[in-house]
Structures are given as C-alpha cells and as structure tokens.
N, C-alpha and C positions, 0 to 999 in steps of 0.2 A: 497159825497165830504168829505174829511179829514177835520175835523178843524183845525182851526191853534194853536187852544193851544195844542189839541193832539198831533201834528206833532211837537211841542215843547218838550212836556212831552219825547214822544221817541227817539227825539232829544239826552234829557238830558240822555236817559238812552242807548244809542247806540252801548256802549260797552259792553252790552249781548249779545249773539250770537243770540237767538232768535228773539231780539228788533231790531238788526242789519237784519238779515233778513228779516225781515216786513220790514221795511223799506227801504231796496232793493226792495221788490215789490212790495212798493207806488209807486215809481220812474218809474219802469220798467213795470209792469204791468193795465192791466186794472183789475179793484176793482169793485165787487158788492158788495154795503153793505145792509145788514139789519137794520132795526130802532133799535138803540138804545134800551135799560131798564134799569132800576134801580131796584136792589133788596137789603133788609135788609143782610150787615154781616153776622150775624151767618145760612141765609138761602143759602148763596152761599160757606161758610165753609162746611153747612152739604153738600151738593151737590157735591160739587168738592173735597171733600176729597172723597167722594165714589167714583165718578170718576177715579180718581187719583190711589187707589187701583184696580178697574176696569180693567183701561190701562194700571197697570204692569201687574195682574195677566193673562188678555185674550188677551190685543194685544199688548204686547212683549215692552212696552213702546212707540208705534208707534206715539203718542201725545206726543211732547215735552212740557215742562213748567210748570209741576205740581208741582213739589218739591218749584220751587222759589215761586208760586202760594200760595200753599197754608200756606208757612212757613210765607210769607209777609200777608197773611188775617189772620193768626192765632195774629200776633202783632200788628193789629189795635184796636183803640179803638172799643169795642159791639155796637153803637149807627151808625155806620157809615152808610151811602149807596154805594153800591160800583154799577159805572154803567157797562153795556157789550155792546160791538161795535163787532158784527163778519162782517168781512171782507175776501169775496169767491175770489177766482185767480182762474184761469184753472188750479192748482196742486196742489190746499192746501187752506185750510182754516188762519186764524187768528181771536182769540179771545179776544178782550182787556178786561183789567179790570183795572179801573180808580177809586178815587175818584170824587164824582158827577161833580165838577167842574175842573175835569182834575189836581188837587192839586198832586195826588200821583197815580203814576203808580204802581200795587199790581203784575200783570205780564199778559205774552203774552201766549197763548197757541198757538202753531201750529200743526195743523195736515192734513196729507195726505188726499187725494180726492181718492174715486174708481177709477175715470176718469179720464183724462184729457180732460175732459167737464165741461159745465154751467150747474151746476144744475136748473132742471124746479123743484118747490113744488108740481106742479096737477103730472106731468108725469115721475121724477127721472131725471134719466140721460142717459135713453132708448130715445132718441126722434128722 
C-alpha cells in the first residue's frame, strides 16, 4: 500500500511527466511493491550514476528519470539517507527516491517490463 505522505510527495511534484505517470498507475493499476530501503547518499550517486551511463550507452535511454535523478542527489546534502520504494505494474516498473521521511522527492525512475507479466523472483516471467 502507498503511504499517504508519499502520495502527497508526488502529489506535490505531478507536473513531471514521469511523477504524473506513476501516478496514473497508482490510480489505474494494481501495484506490487517491494519493501522499502534505505541507502547512504553518495552509495546510491555512485550506483545510479553508472546506471544512468549504462542506460544511455546499451539501452537507447529505455529507463526514463536519470538526468532529474541524479542532478537532484548530486545537490543534497553528503549525510542524507535517501529511501527506494519500487513499485511493479504489468508494463513497467517505478523506482522512488525519497528523503527517509518522504521530505524530498530526489526522482522517479520508470522502466519498461520484458513482459507484460508479474514478475515471479524463483521462476522470471516464464511461468
């Protein structure tokens, strides 16, 4: 289930294109989510700025939200925690990134599914 401060947070930011679509497919869609984390700042700079180069160089930019992603965790303060909420649809993922307590939305990643299937972890999306 979405919290309700998160569903505030993307509230406030709705006039992204990417935030606006997540949020079309809270509404419209059923949502599997994953638990939560929280990782230090500069360990999810290093990560998703490789990323980020990653998904232009090998898949054509097919993951949206990198550039706002990483320009906004580049100008946080070093000490921060920033948490990750993904959230699966039958055609695409969403990756939030939040301040711990939903304070600051850092940005939304979306990316296409193989399938237009539920991913299983034991068996893929063969099943």
């Amino acid at each position: 289930m979405v919290s309700g401060e998160l569903l505030n947070l993307l509230r406030a930011h709705s006039t992204n294109s990417i935030v606006g679509r997540c949020m079309r497919a809270i509404e419209e869609d059923e949502i599997k989510f994953s638990p939560p984390t929280s990782l230090p700042l500069d360990r999810v700079l290093d990560v998703y700025s490789v990323r980020a180069k990653i998904n232009s160089e090998r898949n054509e930019g097919s993951i949206a939200g990198f550039e706002d992603l990483v320009l906004s965790i580049n100008q946080a303060p070093k000490t921060t925690l920033v948490r990750l909420e993904s959230w699966e649809l039958l055609s695409k993922w969403f990756t939030i990134f939040t301040g711990e307590e939903y304070s600051v939305l850092f940005g939304v990643l979306e990316s296409p599914k193989r399938k237009v299937a539920w991913f299983d972890p034991v068996r893929g999306y063969d099943y």
